[in-house]
C-alpha positions in Angstrom: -50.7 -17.2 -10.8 -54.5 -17.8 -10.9 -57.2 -15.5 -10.4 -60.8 -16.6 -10.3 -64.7 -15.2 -10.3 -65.9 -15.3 -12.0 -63.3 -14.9 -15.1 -60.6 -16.8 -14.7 -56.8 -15.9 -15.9 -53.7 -17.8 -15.6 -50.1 -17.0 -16.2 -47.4 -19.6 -15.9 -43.9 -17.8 -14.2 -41.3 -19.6 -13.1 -38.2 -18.4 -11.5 -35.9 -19.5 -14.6 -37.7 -17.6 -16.7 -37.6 -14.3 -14.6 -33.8 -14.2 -15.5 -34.4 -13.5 -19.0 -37.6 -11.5 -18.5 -39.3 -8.7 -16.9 -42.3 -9.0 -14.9 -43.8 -6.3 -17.7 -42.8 -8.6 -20.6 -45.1 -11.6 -18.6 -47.7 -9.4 -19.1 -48.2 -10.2 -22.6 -48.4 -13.9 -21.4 -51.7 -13.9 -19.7 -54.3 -16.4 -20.3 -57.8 -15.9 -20.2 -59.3 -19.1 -20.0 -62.3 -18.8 -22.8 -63.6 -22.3 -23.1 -67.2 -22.7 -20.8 -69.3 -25.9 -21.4 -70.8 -26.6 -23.5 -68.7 -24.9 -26.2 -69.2 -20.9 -25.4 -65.9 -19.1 -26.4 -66.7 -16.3 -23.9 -64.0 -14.1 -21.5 -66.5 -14.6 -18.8 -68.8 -17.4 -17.4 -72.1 -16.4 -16.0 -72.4 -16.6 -12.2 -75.2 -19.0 -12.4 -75.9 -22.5 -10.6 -78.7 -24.8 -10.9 -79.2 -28.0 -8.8 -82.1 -29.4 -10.8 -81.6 -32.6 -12.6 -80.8 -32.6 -16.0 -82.1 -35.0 -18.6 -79.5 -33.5 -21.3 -76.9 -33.7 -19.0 -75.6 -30.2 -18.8 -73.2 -28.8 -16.5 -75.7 -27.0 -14.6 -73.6 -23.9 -14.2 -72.5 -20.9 -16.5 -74.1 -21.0 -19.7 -74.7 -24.8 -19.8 -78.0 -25.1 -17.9 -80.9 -27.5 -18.8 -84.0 -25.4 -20.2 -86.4 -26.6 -17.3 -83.9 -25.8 -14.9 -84.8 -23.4 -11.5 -81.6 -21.4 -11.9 -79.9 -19.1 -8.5 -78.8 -16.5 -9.3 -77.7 -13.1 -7.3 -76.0 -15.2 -4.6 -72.4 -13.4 -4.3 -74.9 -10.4 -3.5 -77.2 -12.0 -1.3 -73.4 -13.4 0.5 -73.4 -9.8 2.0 -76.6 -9.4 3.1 -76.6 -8.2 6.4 -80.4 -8.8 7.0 -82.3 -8.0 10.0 -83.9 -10.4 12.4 -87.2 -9.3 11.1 -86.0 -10.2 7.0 -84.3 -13.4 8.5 -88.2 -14.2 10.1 -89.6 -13.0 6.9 -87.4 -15.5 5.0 -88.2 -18.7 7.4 -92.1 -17.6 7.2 -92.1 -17.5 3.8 -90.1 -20.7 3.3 -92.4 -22.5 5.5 -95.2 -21.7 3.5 -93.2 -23.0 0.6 -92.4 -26.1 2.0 -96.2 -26.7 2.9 -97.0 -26.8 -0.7 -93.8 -28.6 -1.8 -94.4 -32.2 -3.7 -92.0 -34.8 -2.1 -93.6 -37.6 -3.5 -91.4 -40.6 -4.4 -92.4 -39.8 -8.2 -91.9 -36.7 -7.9 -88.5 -37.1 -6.1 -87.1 -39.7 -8.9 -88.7 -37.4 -11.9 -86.8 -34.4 -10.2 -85.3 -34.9 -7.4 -84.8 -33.0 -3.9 -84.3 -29.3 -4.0 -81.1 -29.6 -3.0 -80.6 -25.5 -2.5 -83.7 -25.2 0.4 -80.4 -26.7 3.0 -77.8 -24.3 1.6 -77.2 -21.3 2.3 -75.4 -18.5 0.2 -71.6 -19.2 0.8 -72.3 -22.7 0.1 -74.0 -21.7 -3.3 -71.0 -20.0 -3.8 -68.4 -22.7 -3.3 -70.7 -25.2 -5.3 -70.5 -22.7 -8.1 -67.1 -22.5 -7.5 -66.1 -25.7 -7.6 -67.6 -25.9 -10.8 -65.1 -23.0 -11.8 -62.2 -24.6 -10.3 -62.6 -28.1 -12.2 -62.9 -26.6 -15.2 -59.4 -24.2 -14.6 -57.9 -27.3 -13.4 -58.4 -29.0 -16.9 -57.5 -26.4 -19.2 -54.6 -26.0 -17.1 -53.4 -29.5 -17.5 -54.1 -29.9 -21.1 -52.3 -26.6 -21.7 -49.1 -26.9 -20.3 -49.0 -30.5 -19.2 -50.5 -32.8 -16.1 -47.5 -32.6 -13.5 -47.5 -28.8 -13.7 -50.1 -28.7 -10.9 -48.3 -31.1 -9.0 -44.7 -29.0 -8.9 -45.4 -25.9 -9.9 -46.1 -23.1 -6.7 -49.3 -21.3 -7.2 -50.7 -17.8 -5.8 -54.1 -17.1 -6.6 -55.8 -13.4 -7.0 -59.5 -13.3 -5.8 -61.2 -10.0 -7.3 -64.1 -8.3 -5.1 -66.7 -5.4 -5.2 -65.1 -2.2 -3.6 -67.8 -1.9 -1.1 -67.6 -5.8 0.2 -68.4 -6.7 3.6 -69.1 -10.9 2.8 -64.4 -11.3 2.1 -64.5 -14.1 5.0 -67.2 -16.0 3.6 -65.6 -15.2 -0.1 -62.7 -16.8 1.3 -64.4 -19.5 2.7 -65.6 -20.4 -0.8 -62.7 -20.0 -2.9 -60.6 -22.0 0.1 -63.1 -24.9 -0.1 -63.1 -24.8 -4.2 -59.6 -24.4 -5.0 -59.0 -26.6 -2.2 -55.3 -29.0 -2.6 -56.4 -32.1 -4.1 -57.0 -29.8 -7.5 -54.4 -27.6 -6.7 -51.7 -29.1 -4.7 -48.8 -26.2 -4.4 -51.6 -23.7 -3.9 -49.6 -21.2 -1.5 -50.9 -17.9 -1.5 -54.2 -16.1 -1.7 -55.0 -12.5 -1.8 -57.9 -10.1 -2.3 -57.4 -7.7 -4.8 -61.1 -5.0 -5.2 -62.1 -5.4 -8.8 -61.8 -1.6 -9.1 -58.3 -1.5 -8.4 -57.7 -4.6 -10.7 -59.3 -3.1 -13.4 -57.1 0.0 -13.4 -54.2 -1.6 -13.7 -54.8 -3.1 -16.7 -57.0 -0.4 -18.6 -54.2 2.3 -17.8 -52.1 -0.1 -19.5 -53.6 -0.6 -22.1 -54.3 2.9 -22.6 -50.4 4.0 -22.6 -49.4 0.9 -24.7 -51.4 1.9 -27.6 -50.7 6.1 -27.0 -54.4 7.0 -26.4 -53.5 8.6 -23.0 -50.9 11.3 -21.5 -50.8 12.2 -17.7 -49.2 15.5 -15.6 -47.9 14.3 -12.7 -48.4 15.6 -9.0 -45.5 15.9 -6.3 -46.3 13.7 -3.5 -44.5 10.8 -1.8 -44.8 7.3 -3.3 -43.6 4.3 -4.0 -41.6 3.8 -6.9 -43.7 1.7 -10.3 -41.9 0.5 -12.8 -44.1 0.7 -16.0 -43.2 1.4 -20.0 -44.2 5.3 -20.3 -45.0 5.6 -24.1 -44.4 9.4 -25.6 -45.1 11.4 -22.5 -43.5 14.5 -23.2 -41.5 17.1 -21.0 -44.7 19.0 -20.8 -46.1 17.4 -18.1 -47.4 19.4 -15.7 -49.2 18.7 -12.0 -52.6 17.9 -10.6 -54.1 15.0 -13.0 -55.8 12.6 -11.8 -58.2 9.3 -13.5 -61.2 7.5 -12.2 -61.5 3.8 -13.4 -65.2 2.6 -13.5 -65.4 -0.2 -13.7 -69.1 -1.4 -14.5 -70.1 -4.8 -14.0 -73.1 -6.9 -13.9 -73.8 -6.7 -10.1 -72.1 -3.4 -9.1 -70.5 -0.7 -10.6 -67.3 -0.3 -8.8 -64.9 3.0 -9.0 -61.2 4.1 -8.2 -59.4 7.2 -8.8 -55.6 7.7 -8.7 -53.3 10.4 -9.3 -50.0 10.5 -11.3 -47.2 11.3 -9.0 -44.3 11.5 -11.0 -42.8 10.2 -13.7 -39.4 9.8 -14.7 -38.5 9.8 -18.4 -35.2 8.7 -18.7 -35.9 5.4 -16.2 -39.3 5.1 -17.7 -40.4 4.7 -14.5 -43.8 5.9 -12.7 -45.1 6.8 -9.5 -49.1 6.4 -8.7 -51.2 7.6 -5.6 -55.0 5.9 -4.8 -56.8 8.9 -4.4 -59.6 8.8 -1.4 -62.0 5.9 -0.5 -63.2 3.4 -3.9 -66.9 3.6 -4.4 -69.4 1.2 -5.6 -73.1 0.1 -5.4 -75.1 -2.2 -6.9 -75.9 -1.2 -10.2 -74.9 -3.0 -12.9 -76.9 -4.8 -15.6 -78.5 -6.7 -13.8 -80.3 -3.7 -12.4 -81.8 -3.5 -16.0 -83.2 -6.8 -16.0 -85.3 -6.4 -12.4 -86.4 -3.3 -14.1 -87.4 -5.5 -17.2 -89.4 -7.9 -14.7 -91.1 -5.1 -12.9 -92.5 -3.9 -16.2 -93.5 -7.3 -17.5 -95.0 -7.8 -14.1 -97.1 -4.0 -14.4 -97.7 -4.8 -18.4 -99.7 -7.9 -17.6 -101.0 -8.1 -14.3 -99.1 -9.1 -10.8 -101.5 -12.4 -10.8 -100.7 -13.2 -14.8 -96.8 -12.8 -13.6 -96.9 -14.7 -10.9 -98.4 -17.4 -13.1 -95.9 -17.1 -15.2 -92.9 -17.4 -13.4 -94.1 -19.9 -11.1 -95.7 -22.3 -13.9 -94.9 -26.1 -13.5 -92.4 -25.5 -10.3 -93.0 -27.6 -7.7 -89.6 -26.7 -5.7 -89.6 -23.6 -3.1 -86.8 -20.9 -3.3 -85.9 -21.3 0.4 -84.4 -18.1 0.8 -83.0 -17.7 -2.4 -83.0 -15.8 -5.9 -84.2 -18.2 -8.0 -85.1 -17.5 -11.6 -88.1 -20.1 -12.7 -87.5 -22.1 -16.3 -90.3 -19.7 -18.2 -89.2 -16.3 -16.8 -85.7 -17.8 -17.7 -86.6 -18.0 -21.3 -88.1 -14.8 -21.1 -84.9 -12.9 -20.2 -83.1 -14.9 -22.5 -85.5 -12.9 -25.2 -84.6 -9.5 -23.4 -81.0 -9.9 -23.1 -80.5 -9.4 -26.9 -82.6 -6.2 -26.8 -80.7 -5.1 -23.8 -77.3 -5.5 -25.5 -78.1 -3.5 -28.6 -79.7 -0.5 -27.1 -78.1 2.9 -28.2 -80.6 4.9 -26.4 -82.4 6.6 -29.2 -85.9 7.2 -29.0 -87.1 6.2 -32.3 -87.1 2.7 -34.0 -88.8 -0.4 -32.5 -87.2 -3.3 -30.8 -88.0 -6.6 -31.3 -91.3 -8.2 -29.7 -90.9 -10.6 -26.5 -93.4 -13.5 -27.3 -95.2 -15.5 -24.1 -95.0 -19.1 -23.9 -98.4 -21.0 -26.1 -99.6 -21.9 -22.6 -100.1 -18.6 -21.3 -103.3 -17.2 -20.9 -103.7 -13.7 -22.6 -106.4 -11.5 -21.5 -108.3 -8.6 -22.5 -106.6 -6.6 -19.5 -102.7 -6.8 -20.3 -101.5 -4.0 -21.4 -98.9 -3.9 -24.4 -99.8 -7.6 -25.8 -100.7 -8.0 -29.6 -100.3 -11.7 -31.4 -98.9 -13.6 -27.9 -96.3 -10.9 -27.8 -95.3 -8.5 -25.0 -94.2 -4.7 -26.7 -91.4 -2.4 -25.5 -91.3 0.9 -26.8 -87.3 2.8 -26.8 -89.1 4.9 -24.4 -89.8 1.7 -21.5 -86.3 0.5 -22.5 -85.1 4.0 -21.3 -87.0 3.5 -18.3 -85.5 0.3 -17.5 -81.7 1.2 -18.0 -82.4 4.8 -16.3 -81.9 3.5 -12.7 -78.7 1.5 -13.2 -77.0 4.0 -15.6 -78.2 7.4 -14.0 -76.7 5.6 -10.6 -73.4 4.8 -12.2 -72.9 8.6 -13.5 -74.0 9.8 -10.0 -71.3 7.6 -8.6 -68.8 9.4 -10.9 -70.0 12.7 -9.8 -69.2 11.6 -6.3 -65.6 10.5 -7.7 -65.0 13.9 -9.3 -66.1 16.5 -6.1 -64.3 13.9 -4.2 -60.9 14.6 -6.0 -61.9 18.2 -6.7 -62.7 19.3 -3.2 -61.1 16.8 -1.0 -57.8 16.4 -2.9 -57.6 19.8 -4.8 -56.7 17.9 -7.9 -57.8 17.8 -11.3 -59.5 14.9 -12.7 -58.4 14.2 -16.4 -59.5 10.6 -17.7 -62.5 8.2 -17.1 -61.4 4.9 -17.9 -64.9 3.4 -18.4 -64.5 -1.3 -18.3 -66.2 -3.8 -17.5 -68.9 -6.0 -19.3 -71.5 -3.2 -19.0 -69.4 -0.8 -20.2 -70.1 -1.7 -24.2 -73.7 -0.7 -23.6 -74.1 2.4 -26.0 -76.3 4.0 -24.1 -74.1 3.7 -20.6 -70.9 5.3 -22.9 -73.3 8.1 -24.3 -74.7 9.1 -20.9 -71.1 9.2 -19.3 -69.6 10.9 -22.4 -72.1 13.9 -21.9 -71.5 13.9 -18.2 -67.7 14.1 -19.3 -68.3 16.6 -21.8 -69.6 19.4 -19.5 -67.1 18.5 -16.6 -64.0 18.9 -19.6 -63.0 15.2 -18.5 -61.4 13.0 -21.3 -63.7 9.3 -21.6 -61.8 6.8 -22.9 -63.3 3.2 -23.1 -61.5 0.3 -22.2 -60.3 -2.6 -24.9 -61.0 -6.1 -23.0 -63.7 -4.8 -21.1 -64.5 -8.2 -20.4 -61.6 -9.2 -19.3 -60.0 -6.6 -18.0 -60.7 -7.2 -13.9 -59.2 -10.8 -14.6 -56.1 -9.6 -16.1 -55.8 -6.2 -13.9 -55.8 -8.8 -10.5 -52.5 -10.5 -11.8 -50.9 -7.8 -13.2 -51.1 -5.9 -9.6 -50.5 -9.6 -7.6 -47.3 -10.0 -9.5 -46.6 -6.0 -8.1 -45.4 -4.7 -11.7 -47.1 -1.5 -11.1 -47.2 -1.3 -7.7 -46.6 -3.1 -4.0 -47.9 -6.5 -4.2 -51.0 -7.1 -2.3 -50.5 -9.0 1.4 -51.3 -12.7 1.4 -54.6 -13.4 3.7 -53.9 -15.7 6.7 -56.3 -18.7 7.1 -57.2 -18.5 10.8 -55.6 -21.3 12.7 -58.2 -22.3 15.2 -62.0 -21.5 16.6 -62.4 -19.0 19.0 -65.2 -18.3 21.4 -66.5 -18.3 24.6 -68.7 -20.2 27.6 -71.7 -19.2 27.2 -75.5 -20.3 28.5 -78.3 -21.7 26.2 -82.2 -22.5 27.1 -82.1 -25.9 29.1 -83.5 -28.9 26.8 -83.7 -31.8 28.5 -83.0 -34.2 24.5 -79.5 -32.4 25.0 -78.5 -34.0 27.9 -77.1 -31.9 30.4 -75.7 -32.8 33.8 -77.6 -32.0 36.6 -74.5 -29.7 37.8 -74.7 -27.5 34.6 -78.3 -26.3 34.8 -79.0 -22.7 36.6 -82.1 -21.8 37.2 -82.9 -17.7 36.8 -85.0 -15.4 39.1 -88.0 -16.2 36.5 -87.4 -19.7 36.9 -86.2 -20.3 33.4 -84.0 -23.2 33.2 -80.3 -22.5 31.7 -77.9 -24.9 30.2 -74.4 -23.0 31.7 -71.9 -25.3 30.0 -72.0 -24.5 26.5 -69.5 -22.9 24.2 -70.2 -20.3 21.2 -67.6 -19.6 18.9 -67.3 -16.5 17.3 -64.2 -16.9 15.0 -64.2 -20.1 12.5 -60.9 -22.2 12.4 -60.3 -21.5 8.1 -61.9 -17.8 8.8 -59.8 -14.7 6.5 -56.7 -13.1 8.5 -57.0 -9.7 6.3 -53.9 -8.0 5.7 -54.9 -4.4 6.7 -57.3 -5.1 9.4 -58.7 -6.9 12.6 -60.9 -10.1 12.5 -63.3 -9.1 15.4 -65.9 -10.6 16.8 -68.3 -8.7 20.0 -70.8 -10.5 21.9 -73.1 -8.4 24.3 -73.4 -10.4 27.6 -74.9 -9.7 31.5 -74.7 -11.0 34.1 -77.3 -10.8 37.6 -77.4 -10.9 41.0 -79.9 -9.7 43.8 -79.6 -5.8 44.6 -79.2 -6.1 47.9 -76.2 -9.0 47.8 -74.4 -6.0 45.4 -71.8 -4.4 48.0 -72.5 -1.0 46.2 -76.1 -1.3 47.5 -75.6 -2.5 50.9 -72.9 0.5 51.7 -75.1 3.5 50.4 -78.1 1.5 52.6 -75.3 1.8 55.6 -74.4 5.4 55.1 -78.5 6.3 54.6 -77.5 7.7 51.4 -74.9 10.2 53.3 -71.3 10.1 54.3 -67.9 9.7 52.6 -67.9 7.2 50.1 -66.4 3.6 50.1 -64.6 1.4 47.5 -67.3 -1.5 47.4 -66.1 -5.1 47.9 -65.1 -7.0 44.5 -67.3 -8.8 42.9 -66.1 -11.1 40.4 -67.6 -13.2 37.7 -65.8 -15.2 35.5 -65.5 -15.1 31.5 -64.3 -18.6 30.1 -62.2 -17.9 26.7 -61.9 -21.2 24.8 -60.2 -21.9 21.5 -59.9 -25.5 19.7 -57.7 -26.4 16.8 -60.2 -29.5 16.2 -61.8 -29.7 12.4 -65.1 -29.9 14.6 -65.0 -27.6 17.4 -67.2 -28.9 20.7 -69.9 -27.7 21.3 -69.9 -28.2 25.5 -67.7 -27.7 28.3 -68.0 -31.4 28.5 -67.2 -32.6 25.0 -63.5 -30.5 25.5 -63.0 -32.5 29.0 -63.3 -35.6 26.7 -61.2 -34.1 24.3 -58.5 -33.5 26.7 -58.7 -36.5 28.5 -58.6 -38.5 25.0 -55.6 -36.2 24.4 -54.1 -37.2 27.5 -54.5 -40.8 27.3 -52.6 -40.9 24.0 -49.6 -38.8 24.8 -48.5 -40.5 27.8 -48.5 -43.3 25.8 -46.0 -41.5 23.8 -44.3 -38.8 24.9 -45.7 -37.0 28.9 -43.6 -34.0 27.9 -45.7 -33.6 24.7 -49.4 -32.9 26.6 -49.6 -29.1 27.0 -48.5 -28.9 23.1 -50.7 -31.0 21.6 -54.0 -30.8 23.5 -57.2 -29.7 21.3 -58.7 -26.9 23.1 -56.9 -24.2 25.3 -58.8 -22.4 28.3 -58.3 -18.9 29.9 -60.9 -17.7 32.8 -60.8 -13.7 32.8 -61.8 -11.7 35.8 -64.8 -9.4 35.9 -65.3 -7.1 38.8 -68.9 -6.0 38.8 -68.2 -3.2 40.6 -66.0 -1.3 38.2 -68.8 -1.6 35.3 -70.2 2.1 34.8 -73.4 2.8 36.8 -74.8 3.4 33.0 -74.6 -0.1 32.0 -76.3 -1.4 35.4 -80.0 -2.5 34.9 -81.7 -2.7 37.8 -85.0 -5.5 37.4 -88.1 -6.2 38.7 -88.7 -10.1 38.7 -92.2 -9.9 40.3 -90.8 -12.7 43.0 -90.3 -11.4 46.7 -88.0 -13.6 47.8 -85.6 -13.1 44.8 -86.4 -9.3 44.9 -85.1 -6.6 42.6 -82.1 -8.0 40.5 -79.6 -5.8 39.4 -78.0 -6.8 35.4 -74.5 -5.8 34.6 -73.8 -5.7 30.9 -70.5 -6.0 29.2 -69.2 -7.0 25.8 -67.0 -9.4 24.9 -64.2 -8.4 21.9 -62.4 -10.9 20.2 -60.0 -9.9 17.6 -57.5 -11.8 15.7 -54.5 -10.4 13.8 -51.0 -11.1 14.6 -52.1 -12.3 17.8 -55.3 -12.7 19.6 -56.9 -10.3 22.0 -59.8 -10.7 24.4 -61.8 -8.0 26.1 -64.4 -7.2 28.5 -65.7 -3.8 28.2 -68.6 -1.5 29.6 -68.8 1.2 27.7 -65.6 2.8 27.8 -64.2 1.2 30.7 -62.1 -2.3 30.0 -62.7 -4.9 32.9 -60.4 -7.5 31.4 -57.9 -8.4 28.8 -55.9 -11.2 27.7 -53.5 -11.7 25.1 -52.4 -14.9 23.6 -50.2 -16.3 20.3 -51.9 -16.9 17.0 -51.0 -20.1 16.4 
């Protein structure tokens, strides 16, 4: 049992030894791995990748990266991004600005080499950081407990994320392509467990193994959890509920539960999730882009762009990229950031600029090459992230309180940002005046890590449902822009009632062969599509002219257009309705070599044509157009959508509106 990002646990369970033991007694058996190049002893390695060279030769991830190193960092949050058009526009202009300036000289190239991150984008950051990850588990592994374990031994792995996380396919992508078979060869299972949930597990365990913590339990229907009740006594009582928190350095991610029942002579326990988990991005790292804006106000926007940009040469292309000097800088800050208590008297230690900089009379806050913070701009930097994170537990507690009608006992406050001080004093007061109990969790650290195996292995609860990798690419025939450099056939060029030139023949695929299956829901995919013809050719148009606009109506003629629905089992899905008649053919030329019987089985790509009449889509969804030519005349534009979802078989749609103009289902396979 693995479970990685970006700490990693382990526990080693083998059949044998389930005979003799409990799931609950493994417990005690799980592995943190601790060891992070170059010889950190830390619960948890930084998500941090550079792809600068390295004279030293450091590991360039973690907490082993060369000091004149451009370092990404931020990337599992830019992985959900859903940007606009506009920021993606944004993000080329800007990057083609960067490359303008960018120094590709062949010195420069073998002093530092090509910026190897302008081509990637954020899941393959991920994976590359990942795989990083993965190598290292792989080793400590084998040393551990020996190299043919890998090799015979069957392994799930647990893959924590945020509560609120809309990038799980391309998470899944990652950790597929990291922990991929030739590390981990009996690699079976994966499954996504939300670090909230993980969290609780194993800080409610840790609070009832050491006696710090005793529930009521509410009457409700649940499943049954085994789990060691230490001196609950018969005065339990109903309505308690807890809310885990579990603060991070990206987000600050929260789960409530409420204690069912309990029964005393079994030992055993029954837990309810209580409502919808909750999470933004808050964390610490909040604090240090509050640091950075104050730095930047303290000394000028100019003097910190000079700053943070001195002696790069390499554009960010997209990304979060934290230069060498402004790397050193935080360094600086992220020993006054740990200590802070929140008091408001004291001073905290001076940040001192590089020799090189250029100090003027202007900056505010310099003396002796040294930028000041006061307790009272520390405050200001750590109000944002924390007074979030308390608001996010005051939308916890009305949500129990008023939605549920239950009481909230305990906040289980974890996570690496939960040993700040100042984040335990501000939630203490807030549980003060609501008469909640705060307890703060041992392992903070670690505690996600250990929390997703303990709930994979199901000792407290159902075990979470294994994520399906999606067998093949699914998509549709669609039409591009003609080019003539892609080399279409004469016979799959259209030209449209503006004279623009279409390429009809080629395919897009909406869901990726290796895409997540998720348990609990749909993979979907919609596409919005139209298609044209002249008004007065639509059978609609030419009765109504008929009647004068008066009479009985009459059913119009059908009008169909077609829909081609394609999949591909290939590793490279085509790209062209041509490039699968190849396939096919090549497909076909084989088998009969071998077997006739085996063709429809084995071919690459499977097609299905769906039927769309026009004349069923809502007047609503018809456009009628003006193309400004008199021979084409008005054009009339019929949109539909085109749904794709894949679960425990695959369904495609038409619709307009509400109205469904075709369907098809096929196997997933």
């Amino acid at each position: 049992m693995l479970r990685a990002k970006p700490g990693v646990a382990y526990l080693p369970v083998s059949a044998n030894n389930l005979k003799h033991r409990g799931l609950e007694e493994f417990t005690e058996d799980i592995k943190v791995i601790t060891a992070w190049p170059p010889k950190e002893e830390q619960e948890k390695v930084p998500s941090q990748l550079s792809y600068s060279v390295t004279p030293k030769g450091c590991a360039q991830y973690g907490y082993d990266i060369d000091d004149n190193s451009l370092v990404l960092k931020k990337t599992k949050i830019q992985l959900e991004a859903m940007g606009t058009r506009l920021d993606e526009l944004r993000t080329l202009s800007e990057l083609l600005k960067e490359l303008r300036d960018l120094d590709l000289s062949e010195e420069e190239v073998i002093e530092n080499g090509i910026p190897e991150h302008l081509a990637k984008e954020p899941e393959e950051i991920v994976k590359d950081y990942l795989n990083e990850v993965a190598e290292k588990t792989e080793k400590i592994i084998t040393t551990e407990l020996g190299r043919h374990v890998l090799s015979n031994v069957a392994i799930d792995l647990a893959v924590t994320h945020p509560a609120v996380n809309r990038a799980l396919n391309s998470t899944y992508r990652a950790v597929r392509a990291a922990f991929n078979h030739d590390l981990f060869p009996k690699l079976e299972n994966i499954s996504f467990v939300s670090e909230p949930v993980a969290c609780a597990h194993f800080t409610l365990r840790e609070a009832w193994k050491n006696n710090r913590v005793r529930f009521r339990k509410v009457r409700a229907r649940s499943l049954w959890l085994p789990w060691p009740v230490l001196n609950l006594t018969d005065k339990a009582k109903q309505n308690d509920c807890f809310i885990v928190v579990d603060a991070g350095g990206g987000t600050v991610d929260l789960a409530c539960y409420k204690v069912v029942d309990i029964d005393y002579e079994k030992k055993e326990m029954k837990l309810d999730q209580v409502g919808n988990p909750l999470g933004a991005t808050c964390g610490s790292t909040c604090v240090d882009d509050d640091f950075e804006a104050f730095a930047a106000y303290q000394l000028g926007d100019k003097a910190w762009q000079q700053l943070t940009t001195e002696g790069v040469k390499h554009a960010a292309g997209g990304h979060t990229i934290m230069r060498p000097t402004l790397r050193g800088i935080q360094e600086k800050f992220q020993v006054i950031k740990h200590s802070y208590d929140g008091k408001e008297s004291g001073l905290t230690a001076p940040i001192y600029l590089p020799k090189s900089f250029r100090i003027s009379e202007e900056m505010k806050g310099v003396s002796n090459g040294a930028l000041s913070i006061t307790p009272a701009d520390l405050k200001k930097m750590f109000d944002r992230s924390v007074n979030k994170t308390v608001y996010l537990i005051q939308q916890a507690v009305t949500q129990i309180k008023l939605g549920e009608e239950l009481t909230v006992k305990t906040v289980f406050l974890s996570g690496g940002f939960a040993q700040n001080k100042y984040l335990i004093q501000r939630v203490k007061e807030f549980c003060t005046k609501q008469k909640i109990e705060l307890e703060e969790g041992n392992g903070s650290w670690a505690a996600v890590a250990r929390g997703a195996i303990i709930k994979s292995l199901g000792v407290y609860t159902e075990k979470p449902k294994h994520v399906i990798s999606c067998p093949r690419y699914y998509g549709i025939k669609v039409r591009r822009p003609f080019a003539s450099y892609e080399n279409h056939a004469r016979s799959d060029i259209d030209v449209d009632a503006q004279g623009i030139q279409w390429a009809t023949d080629q395919i897009r695929w909406f869901i990726q062969k290796g895409d997540a299956i998720l348990p609990n829901k749909p993979t979907v995919a919609r596409y919005e599509l139209h298609f044209s013809m002249n008004a007065s050719e639509f059978p609609g148009t030419q009765l109504q002219n008929k009647r004068g606009g008066r009479g009985v109506p009459q059913q119009p003629a059908a009008v169909f257009r077609d829909v081609v629905f394609l999949s591909s089992s290939r590793d490279k899905a085509p790209t062209a309705m041509s490039m699968v008649k190849e396939g096919t053919h090549r497909s076909w030329q084989m088998l009969m070599m071998i077997n006739p019987l085996l063709i429809s089985n084995l071919e690459s790509e499977q097609m299905y044509t769906l039927k769309v009449n026009l004349t069923d889509v809502p007047q609503a969804h018809i456009v009628p157009v003006e193309t400004g030519n008199k021979q084409q005349g008005r054009q009339l534009q019929f949109h539909v959508v085109v749904e794709i979802q894949v679960f425990d078989e695959v369904t495609v749609s038409i619709k307009s509106g509400e109205t469904t103009l075709a369907s098809r289902k096929i196997a997933l396979e």
